[in-house]
Chimera marker file (.cmm) of the C-alpha trace (Angstrom):
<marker_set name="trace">
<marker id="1" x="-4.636" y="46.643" z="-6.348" r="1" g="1" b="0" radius="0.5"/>
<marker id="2" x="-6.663" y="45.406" z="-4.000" r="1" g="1" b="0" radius="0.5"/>
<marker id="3" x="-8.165" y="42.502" z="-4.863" r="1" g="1" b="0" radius="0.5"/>
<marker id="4" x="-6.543" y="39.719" z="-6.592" r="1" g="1" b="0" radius="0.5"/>
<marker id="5" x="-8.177" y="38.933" z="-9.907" r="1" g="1" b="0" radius="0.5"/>
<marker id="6" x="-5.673" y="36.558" z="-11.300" r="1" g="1" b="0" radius="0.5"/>
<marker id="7" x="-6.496" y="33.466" z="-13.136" r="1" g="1" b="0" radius="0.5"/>
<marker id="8" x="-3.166" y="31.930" z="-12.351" r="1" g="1" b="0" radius="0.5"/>
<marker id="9" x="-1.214" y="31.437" z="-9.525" r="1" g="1" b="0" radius="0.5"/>
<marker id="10" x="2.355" y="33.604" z="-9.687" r="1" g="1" b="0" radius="0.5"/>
<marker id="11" x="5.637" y="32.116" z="-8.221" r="1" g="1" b="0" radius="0.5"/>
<marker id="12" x="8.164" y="35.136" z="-6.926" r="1" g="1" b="0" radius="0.5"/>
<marker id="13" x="10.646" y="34.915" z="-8.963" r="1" g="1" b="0" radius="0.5"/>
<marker id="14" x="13.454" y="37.134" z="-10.314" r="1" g="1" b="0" radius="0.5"/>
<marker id="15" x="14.747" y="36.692" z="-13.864" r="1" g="1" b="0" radius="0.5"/>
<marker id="16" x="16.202" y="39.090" z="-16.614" r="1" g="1" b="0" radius="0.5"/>
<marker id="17" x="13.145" y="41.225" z="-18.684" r="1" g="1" b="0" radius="0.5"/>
<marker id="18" x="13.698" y="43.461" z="-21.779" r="1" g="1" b="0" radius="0.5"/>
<marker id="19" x="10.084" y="45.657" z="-22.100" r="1" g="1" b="0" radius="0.5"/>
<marker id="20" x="10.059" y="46.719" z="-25.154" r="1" g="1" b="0" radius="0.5"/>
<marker id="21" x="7.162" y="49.792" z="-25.954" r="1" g="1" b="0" radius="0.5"/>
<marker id="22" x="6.973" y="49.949" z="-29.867" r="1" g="1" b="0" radius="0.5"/>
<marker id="23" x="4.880" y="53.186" z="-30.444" r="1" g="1" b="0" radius="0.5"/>
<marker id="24" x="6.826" y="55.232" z="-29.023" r="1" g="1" b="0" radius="0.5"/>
<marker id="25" x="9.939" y="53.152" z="-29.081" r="1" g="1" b="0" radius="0.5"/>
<marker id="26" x="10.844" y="52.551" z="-25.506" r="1" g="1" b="0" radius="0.5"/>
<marker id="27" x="13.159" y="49.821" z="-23.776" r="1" g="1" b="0" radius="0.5"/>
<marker id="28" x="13.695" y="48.687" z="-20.048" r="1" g="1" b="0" radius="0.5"/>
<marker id="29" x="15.597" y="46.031" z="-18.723" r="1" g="1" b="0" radius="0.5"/>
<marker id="30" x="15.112" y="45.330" z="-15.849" r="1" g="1" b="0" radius="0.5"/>
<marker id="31" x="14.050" y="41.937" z="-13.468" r="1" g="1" b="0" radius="0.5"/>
<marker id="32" x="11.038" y="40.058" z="-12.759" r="1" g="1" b="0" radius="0.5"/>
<marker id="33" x="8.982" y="40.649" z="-9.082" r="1" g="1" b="0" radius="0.5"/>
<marker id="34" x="6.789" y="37.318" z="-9.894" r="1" g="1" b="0" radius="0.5"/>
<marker id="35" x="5.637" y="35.202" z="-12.870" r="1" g="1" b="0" radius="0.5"/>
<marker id="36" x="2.581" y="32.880" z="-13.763" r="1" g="1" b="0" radius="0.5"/>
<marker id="37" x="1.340" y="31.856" z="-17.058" r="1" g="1" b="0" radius="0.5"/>
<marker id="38" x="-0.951" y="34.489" z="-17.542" r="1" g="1" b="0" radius="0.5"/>
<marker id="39" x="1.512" y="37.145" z="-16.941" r="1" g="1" b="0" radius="0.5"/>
<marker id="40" x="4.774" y="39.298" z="-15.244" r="1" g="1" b="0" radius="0.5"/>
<marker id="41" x="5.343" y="42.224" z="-11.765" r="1" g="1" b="0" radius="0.5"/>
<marker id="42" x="8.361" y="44.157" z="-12.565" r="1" g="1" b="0" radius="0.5"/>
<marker id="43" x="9.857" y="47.481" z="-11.700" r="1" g="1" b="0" radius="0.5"/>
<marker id="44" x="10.119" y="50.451" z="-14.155" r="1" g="1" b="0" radius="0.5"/>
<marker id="45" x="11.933" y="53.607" z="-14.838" r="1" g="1" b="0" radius="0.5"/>
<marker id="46" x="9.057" y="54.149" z="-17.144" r="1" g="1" b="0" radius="0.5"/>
<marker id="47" x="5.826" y="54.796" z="-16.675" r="1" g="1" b="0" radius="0.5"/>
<marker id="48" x="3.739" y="52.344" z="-19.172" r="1" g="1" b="0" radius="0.5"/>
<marker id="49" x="-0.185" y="53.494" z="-19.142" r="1" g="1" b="0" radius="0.5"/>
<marker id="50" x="-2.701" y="50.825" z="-18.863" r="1" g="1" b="0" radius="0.5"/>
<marker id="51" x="-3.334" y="48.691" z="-22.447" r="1" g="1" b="0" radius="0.5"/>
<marker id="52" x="-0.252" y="49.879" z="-23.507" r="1" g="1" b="0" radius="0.5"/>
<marker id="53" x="0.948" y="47.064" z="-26.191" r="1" g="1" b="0" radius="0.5"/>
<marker id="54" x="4.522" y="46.022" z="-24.920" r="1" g="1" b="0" radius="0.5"/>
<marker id="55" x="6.620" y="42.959" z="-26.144" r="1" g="1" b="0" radius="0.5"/>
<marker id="56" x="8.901" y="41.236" z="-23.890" r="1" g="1" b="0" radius="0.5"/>
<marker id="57" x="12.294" y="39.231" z="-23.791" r="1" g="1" b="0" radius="0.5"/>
<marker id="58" x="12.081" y="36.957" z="-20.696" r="1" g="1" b="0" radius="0.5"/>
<marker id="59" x="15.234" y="35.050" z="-20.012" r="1" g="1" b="0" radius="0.5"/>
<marker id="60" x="13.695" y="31.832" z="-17.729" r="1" g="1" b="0" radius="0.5"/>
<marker id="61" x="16.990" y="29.610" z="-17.995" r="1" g="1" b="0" radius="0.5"/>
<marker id="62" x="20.757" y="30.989" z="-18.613" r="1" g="1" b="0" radius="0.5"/>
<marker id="63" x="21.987" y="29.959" z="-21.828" r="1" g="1" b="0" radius="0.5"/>
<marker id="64" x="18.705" y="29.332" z="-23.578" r="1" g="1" b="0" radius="0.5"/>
<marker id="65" x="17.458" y="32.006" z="-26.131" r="1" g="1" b="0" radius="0.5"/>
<marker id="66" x="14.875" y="34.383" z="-24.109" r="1" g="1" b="0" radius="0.5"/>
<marker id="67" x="11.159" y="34.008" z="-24.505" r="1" g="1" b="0" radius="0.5"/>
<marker id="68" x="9.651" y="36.802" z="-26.270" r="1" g="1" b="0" radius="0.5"/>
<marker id="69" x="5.812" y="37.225" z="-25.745" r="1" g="1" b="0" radius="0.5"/>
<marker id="70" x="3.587" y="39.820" z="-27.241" r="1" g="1" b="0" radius="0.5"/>
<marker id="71" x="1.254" y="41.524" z="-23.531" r="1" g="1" b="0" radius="0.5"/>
<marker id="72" x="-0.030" y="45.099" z="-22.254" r="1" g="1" b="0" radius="0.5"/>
<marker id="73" x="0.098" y="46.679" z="-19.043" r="1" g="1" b="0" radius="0.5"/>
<marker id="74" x="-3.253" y="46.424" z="-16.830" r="1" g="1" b="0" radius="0.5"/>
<marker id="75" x="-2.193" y="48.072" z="-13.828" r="1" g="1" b="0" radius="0.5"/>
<marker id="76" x="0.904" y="50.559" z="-13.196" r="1" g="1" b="0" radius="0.5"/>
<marker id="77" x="1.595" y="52.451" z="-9.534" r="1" g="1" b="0" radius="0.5"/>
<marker id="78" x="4.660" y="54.733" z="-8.681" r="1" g="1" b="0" radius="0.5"/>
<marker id="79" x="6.816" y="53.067" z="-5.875" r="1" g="1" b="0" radius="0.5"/>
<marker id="80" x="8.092" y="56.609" z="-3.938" r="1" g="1" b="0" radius="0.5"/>
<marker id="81" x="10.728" y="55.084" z="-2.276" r="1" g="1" b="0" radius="0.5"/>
<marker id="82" x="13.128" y="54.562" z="-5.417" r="1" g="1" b="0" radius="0.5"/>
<marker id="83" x="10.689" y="56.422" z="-7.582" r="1" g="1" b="0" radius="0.5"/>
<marker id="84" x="10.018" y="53.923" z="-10.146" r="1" g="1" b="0" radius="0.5"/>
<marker id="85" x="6.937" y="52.273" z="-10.903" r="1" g="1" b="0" radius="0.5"/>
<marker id="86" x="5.771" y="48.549" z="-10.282" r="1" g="1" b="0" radius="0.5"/>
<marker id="87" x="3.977" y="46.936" z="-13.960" r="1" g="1" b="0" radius="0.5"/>
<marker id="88" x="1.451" y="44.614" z="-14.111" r="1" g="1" b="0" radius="0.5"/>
<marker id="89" x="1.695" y="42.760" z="-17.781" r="1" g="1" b="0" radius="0.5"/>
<marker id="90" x="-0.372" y="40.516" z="-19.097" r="1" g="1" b="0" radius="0.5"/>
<marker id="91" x="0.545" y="38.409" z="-21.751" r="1" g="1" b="0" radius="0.5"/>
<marker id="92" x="-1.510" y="37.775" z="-25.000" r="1" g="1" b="0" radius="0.5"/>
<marker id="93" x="-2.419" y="34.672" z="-26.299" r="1" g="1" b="0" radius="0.5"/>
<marker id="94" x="0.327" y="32.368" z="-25.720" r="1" g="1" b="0" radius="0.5"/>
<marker id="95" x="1.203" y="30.017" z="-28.471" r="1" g="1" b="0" radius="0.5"/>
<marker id="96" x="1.385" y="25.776" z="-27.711" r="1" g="1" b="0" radius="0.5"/>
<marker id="97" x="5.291" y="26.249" z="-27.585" r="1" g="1" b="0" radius="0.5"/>
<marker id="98" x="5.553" y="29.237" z="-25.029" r="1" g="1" b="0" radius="0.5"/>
<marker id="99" x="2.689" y="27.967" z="-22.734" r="1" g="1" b="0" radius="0.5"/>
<marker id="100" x="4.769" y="24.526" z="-23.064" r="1" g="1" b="0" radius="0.5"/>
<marker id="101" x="7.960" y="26.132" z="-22.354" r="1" g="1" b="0" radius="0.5"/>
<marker id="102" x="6.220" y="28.370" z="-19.201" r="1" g="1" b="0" radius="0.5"/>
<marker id="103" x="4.381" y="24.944" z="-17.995" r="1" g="1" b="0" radius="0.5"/>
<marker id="104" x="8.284" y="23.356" z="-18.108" r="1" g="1" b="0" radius="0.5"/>
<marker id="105" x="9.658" y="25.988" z="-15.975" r="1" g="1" b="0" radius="0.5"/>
<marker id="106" x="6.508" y="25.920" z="-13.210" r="1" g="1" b="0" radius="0.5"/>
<marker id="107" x="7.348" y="22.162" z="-12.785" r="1" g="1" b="0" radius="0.5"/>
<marker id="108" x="10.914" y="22.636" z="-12.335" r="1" g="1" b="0" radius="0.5"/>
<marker id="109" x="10.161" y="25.823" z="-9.869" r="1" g="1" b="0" radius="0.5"/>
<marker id="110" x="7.664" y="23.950" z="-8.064" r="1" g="1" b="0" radius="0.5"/>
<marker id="111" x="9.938" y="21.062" z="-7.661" r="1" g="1" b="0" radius="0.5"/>
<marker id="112" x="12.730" y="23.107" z="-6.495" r="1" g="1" b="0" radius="0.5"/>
<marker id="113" x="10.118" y="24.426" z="-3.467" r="1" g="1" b="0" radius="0.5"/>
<marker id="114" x="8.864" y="21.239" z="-2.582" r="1" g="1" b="0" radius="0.5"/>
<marker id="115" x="10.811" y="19.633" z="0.190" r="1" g="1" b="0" radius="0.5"/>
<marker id="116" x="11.658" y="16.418" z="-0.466" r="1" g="1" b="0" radius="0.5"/>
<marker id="117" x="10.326" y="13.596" z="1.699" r="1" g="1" b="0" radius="0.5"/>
<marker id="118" x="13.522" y="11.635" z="1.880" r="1" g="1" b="0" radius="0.5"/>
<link id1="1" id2="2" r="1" g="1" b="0" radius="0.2"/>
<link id1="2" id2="3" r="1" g="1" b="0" radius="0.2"/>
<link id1="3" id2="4" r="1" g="1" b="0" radius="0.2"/>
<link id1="4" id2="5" r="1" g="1" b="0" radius="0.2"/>
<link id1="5" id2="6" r="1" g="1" b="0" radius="0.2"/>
<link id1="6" id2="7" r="1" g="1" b="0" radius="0.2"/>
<link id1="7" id2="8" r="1" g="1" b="0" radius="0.2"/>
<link id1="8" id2="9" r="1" g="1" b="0" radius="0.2"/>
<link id1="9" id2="10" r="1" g="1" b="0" radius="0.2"/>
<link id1="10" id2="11" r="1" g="1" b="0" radius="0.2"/>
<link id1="11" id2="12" r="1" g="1" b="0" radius="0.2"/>
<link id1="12" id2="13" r="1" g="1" b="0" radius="0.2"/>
<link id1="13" id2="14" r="1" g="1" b="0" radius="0.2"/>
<link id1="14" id2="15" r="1" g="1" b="0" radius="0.2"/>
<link id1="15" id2="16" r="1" g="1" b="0" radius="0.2"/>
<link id1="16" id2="17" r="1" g="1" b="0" radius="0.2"/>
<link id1="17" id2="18" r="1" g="1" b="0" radius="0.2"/>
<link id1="18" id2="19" r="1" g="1" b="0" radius="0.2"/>
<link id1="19" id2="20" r="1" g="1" b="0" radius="0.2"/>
<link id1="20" id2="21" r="1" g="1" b="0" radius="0.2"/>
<link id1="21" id2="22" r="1" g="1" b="0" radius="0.2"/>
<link id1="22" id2="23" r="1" g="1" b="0" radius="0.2"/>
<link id1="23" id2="24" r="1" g="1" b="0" radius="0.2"/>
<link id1="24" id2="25" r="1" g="1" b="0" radius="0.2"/>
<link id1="25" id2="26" r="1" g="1" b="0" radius="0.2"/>
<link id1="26" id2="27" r="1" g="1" b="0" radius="0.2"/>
<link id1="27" id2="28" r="1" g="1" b="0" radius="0.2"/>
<link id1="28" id2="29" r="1" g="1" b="0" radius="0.2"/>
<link id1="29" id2="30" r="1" g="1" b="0" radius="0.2"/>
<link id1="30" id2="31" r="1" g="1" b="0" radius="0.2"/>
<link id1="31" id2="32" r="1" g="1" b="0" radius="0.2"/>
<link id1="32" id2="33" r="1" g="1" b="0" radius="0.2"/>
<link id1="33" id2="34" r="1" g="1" b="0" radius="0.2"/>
<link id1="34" id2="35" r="1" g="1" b="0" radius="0.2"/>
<link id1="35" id2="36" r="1" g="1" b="0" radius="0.2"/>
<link id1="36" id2="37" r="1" g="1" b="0" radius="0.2"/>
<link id1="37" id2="38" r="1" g="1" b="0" radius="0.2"/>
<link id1="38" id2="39" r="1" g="1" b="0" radius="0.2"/>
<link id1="39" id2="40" r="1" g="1" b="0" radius="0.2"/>
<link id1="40" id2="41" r="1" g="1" b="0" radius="0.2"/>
<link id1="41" id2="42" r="1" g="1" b="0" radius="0.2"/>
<link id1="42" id2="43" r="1" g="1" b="0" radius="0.2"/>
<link id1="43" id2="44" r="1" g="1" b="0" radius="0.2"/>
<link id1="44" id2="45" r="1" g="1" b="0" radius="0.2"/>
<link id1="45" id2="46" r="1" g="1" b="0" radius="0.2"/>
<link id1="46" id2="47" r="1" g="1" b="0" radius="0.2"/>
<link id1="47" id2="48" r="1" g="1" b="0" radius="0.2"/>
<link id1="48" id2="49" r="1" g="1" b="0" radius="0.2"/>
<link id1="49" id2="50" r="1" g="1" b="0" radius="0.2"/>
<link id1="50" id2="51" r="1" g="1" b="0" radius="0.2"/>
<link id1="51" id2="52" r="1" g="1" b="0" radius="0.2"/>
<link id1="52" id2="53" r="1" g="1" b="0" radius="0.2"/>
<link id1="53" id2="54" r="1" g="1" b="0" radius="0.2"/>
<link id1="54" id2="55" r="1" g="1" b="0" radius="0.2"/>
<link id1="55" id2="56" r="1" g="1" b="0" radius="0.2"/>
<link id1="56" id2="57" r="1" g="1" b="0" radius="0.2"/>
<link id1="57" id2="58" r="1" g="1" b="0" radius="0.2"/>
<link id1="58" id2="59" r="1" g="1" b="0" radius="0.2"/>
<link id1="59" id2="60" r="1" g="1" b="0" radius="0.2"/>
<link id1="60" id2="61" r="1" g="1" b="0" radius="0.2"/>
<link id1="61" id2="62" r="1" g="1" b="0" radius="0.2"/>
<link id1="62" id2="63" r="1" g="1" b="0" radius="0.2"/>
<link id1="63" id2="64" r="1" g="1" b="0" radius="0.2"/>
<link id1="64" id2="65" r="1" g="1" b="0" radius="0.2"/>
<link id1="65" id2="66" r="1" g="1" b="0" radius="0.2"/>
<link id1="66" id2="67" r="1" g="1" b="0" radius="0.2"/>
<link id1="67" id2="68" r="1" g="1" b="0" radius="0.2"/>
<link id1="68" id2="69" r="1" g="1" b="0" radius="0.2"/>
<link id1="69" id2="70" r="1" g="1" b="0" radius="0.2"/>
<link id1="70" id2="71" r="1" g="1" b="0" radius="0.2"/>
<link id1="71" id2="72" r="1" g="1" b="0" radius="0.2"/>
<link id1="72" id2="73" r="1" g="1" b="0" radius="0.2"/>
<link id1="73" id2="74" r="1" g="1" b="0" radius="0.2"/>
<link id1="74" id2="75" r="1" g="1" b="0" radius="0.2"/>
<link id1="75" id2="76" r="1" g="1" b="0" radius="0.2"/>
<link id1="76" id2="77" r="1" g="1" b="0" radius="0.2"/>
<link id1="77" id2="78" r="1" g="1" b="0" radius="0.2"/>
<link id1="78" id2="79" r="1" g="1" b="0" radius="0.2"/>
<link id1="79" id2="80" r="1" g="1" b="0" radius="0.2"/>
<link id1="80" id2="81" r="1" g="1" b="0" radius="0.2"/>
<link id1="81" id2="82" r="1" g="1" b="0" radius="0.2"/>
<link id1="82" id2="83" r="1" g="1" b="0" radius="0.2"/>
<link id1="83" id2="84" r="1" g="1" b="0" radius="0.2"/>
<link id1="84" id2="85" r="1" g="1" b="0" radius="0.2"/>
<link id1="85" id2="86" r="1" g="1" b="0" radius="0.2"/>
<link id1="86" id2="87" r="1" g="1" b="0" radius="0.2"/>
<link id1="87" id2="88" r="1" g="1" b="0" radius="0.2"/>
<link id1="88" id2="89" r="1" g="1" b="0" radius="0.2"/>
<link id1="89" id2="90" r="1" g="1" b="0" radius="0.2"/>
<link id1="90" id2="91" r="1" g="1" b="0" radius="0.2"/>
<link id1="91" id2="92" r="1" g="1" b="0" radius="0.2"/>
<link id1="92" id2="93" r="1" g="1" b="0" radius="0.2"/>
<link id1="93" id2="94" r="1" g="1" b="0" radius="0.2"/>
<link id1="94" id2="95" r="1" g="1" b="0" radius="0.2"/>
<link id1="95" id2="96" r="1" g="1" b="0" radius="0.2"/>
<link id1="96" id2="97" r="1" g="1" b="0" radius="0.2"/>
<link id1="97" id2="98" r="1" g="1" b="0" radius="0.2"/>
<link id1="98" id2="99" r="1" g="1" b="0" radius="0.2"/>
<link id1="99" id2="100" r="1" g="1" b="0" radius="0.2"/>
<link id1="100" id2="101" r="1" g="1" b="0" radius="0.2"/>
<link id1="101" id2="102" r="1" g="1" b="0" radius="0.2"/>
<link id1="102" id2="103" r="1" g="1" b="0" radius="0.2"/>
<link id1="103" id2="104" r="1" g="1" b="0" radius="0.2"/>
<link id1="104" id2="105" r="1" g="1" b="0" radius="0.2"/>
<link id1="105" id2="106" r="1" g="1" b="0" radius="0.2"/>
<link id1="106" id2="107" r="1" g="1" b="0" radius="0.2"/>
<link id1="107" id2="108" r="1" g="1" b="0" radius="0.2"/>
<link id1="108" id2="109" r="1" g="1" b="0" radius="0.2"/>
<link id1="109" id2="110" r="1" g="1" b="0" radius="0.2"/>
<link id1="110" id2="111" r="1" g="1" b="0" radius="0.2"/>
<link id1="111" id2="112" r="1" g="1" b="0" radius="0.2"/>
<link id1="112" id2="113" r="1" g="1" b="0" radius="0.2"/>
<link id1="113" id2="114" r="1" g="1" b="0" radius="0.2"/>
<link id1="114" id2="115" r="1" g="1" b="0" radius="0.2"/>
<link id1="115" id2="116" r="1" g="1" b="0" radius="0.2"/>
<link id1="116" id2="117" r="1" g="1" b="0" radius="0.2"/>
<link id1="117" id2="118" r="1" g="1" b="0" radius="0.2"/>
</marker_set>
């Protein structure tokens, strides 16, 4: 990837993901690289082809239940090194609640950076 063609901006940020491929069943757990609202970067056993339909479990705050959110895969490379593979997921249409929930999260992440003047 190259250029970046993102629409959002993505925090680094490292939180519990279940990828779940339906056809064929396939699961990974594994951890978030970054996050923004329009999508995930996460490491892979699997390989998961471009537009391939995958849902996801993404835990954002311990104790809360996870956020599960229908996306696909629009870019996959194979990181030699460990040989896995890096995903890039989009998510689908969010509904009101889950962008809601994601917006929450940015603010408290973005406060969190933010040094504080005092």
């Amino acid at each position: 990837m190259s250029a970046d063609r993102r629409r959002t901006p993505r925090v680094r940020v490292y939180h519990p993901v279940r990828v779940h491929r339906l056809a064929p069943t396939q699961l990974v757990e594994t951890l978030t690289k970054d996050l923004s609202l329009g999508g995930i970067r996460c490491i892979s056993t699997l390989p998961f082809p471009i537009a391939t339909e995958l849902q996801l479990e993404l835990m954002l705050f311990a104790g809360e239940e996870p956020l599960v959110l229908g996306g696909h895969t629009v870019w996959f490379q194979f990181v030699p090194s460990g040989e896995q593979y890096e995903l890039g997921i989009a998510f689908d249409a969010l509904s009101p609640q889950h962008e809601r929930r994601l917006s929450v999260y940015f603010k408290n992440i973005s406060r969190q950076l933010t040094p504080s003047s005092a």
